[in-house]
Every structure is written in C-alpha cells, then in structure tokens.
Residue, then its C-alpha position, 0 to 999 in steps of 0.5 A: x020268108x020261105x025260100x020260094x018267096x024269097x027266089x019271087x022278091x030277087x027275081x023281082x029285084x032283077x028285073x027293075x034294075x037299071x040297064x047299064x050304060x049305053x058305052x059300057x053295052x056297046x063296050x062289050x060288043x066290041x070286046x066280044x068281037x076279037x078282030x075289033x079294031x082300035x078305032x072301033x074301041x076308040x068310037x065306043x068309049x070317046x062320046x062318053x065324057x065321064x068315062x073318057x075323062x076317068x080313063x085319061x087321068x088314070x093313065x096320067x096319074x103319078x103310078x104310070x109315070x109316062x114320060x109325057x101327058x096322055x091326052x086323048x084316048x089313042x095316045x092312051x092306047x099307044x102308050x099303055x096298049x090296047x088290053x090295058x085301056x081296056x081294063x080301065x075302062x071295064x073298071x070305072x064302069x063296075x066301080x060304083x056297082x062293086x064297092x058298095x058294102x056286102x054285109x051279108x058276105x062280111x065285105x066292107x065297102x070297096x072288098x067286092x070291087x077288089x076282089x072282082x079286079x084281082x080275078x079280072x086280072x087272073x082271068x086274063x091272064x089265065x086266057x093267055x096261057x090257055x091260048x084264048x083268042x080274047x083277052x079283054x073278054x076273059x077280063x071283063x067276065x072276071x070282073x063282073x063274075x061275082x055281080x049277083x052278090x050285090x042282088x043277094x046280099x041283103x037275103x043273104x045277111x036275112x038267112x044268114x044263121x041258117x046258110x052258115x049251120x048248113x055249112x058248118x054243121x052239113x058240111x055244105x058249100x056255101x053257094x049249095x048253102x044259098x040256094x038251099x036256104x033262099x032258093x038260088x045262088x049268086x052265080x044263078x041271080x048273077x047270070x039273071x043280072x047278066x041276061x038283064x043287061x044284054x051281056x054277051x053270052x059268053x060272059x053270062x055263062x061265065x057268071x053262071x058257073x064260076x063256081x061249077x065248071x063240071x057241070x058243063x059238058x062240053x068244058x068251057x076253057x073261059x069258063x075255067x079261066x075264071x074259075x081258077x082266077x077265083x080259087x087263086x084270089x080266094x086261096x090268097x085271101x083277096x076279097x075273102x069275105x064269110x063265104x071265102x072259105x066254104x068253095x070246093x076246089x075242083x082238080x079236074x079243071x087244073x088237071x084238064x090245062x095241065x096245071x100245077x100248084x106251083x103254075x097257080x102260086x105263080x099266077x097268084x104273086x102275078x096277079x098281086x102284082x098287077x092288083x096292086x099297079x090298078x088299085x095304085x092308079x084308081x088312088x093316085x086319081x082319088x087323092x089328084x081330085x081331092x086336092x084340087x080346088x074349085x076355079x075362082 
C-alpha cells in the first residue's frame, strides 16, 4: 500500500466515526467560553446520567476522602472546585476512546490514556503559569492531543520496519518518519478527528502542532503549554511507547516563557503528583464496582 492510498483508507477512517457525545460537545463550548458560569456547567453535564453518576462516585471514592458524601454535581464543585470536576468529566469521556491497545506505538491497553491524563495535567498547569485566561481548555487539549494515534496505529504497526529504518538509519523523527511512510502524521490525522467532532479550534490547533509550534507565526502560547506538557511527560517516560524517544525538543519554546530546566523538573514531579491522585480515584471506583453485588 503506498502511502497516497494509505493517507485515502485514513481519511476514509475519519470520516465514518462516530461523533462524540452530545454532553461531551456542549461540554467543550462551555469550556471554550472563560466567563462560563458554574450553572451553565452543571446543565451541561446533569441530563447525562452515565457521566453524572461516574463523575459522583469519583468524587466519593476513598482517595478523596471528603468529610461528607457528595451527592450531586454542585456539592461536587463546591467541595473539589470548578476546574477539578472538570477534569473528571473531560476524562471519563476520553477513557474508552483512550485506553484501547496501540500496537503500532508499543502502548498497552490504558498507556495512551495515562499519557493523555498526565499531559492534560501538565497543560494545565503550564497555562497557569503562562497566565492563560482558560484553564479547563488547556486541559481538555491536552488530554485529546495524541487522539490521531488511536486512527493510526494499525498503519502505523503495517509500516512499522520502514518509519523506524528512517529514524534509525536517517535520523528522522518519528512524526517526520510517519508522514514520509504513510503520507500523514498523527498530529495532522489527529486535527482531521478533531474538525470531524466540531472541537473548538482552539483545541484543534492544539492537536495539530503539539509536536511543531515553530511552525505557527505568530506563536500560540496554549499551543506551547501542550507542547511542553508533552516534552515533560515524555522526558519522564509517562506513556513512552516506540516512538518516546524520537521528538525534537524545541529551545525556542522554553526560551520564549522564560523557562529553565529546573521549572520543567518541577512541573514534572507536580505533575506525577497529580497523575498519580487521578489515576487513584478512577481505581478506587474500579475496585467499589467490582465489589458490589447484584440486588436481590
């Protein structure tokens, strides 16, 4: 399959996905809108039931540890904040799209998922410091950054001994790799998902250049809240799958922010820190549902 054909079958793929759910779109308006309003979140999220439910047992697992049962969205914002709700809702979303197996990148099941978390974690707070006015954007681009990989990965494990000769041997990167190979990126089949759902354009943009910011002009500072997100997690080996190891660091970007090696080691540990409260909250629910037993 040359890679014309191949670019053909992908774009093919986009297209016939399913959209995302109505809660999750309305969702991402709302966060695209700083001066949203807790109510307005609230009327978003409560008519779905699933995601309500998810969001209230998360809150009430044992990692929480909040002095009293949480019991409907608004105590849940009062008692977590506004941005931490958020983020567990923007995460139960992505979760099943996520966690699937990516054997053409050498991630098991749930590694894409966690990667996509950790950076969601990084991007925001990498907004915070650069003074960005939306911090539930920041996240929610993070989290849906590596989204084209889950349309790749099968091309990618096809063409696998050729992307990686041309990074070994050509000292490629591996998106440069990709797209030489099957005639797109990731990041570019990734923005294509993202026009596909209705994404804000914001996040779309994201997408598309976590890997590249150099190539916008002007800069994008959310853009390069991402992309940082992406060289700490990586750095720190959070979701390192084949293709971990084969991006360019860009100095621009740091140099831009005013950043050091030492701000990026300390939004790293943050960042772990952080990871690590998400991932214990999603497994306190896992192992709350496991353990329950049907109604007589």
């Amino acid at each position: 399959m040359n890679s014309t054909e191949t670019a053909r079958g992908i774009a093919d793929r986009v297209r016939t996905l399913p959209a995302l759910p109505d809660t999750a779109l309305r969702l991402m308006e709302v966060i695209n809108n700083p001066r949203s309003t807790v109510d307005q979140i609230v009327d978003v999220i409560k008519y779905d039931q699933a995601v309500t439910g998810e969001v209230l047992r998360l809150c009430n697992s044992a990692f929480f540890g909040l002095a009293r049962k949480v019991e409907s969205l608004n105590d849940a914002m009062k008692c977590l904040g506004t941005v931490k709700v958020l983020q567990l809702v923007m995460s139960v979303h992505t979760n099943a799209i996520l966690s699937q197996k990516q054997t053409g990148y050498g991630l098991e099941p749930g590694v894409l998922w966690r990667h996509s978390v950790a950076v969601a974690l990084g991007s925001s707070m990498f907004a915070g410091h650069l003074k960005l006015p939306n911090i539930s954007l920041a996240f929610t681009a993070g989290l849906l950054h590596d989204v084209g990989k889950t349309i790749l990965n099968e091309y990618v494990a096809e063409e696998y001994g050729e992307i990686i000769r041309l990074v070994t041997e050509e000292r490629r990167s591996f998106t440069e790799a990709e797209h030489q190979v099957l005639g797109c990126s990731h990041e570019e089949v990734g923005a294509l998902v993202g026009e596909r759902w209705d994404l804000p354009d914001a996040i779309v943009k994201c997408i598309r250049y976590h890997h590249e910011p150099a190539a916008l002009d002007p800069p994008d500072s959310l853009v390069d809240a991402v992309y940082l997100a992406n060289s700490v997690c990586l750095l720190l080996g959070i979701g390192l799958g084949e293709d971990g190891l084969s991006y360019r660091a860009d100095d621009a970007v740091m140099e831009r922010h005013g950043l050091k090696e030492s701000d990026l080691q300390a939004f790293g540990a943050q960042t772990v820190v952080e990871l690590k409260r998400v991932e214990k909250s999603f497994s306190d629910v896992g192992t709350a549902n496991h353990c329950q037993t049907p109604a007589s």
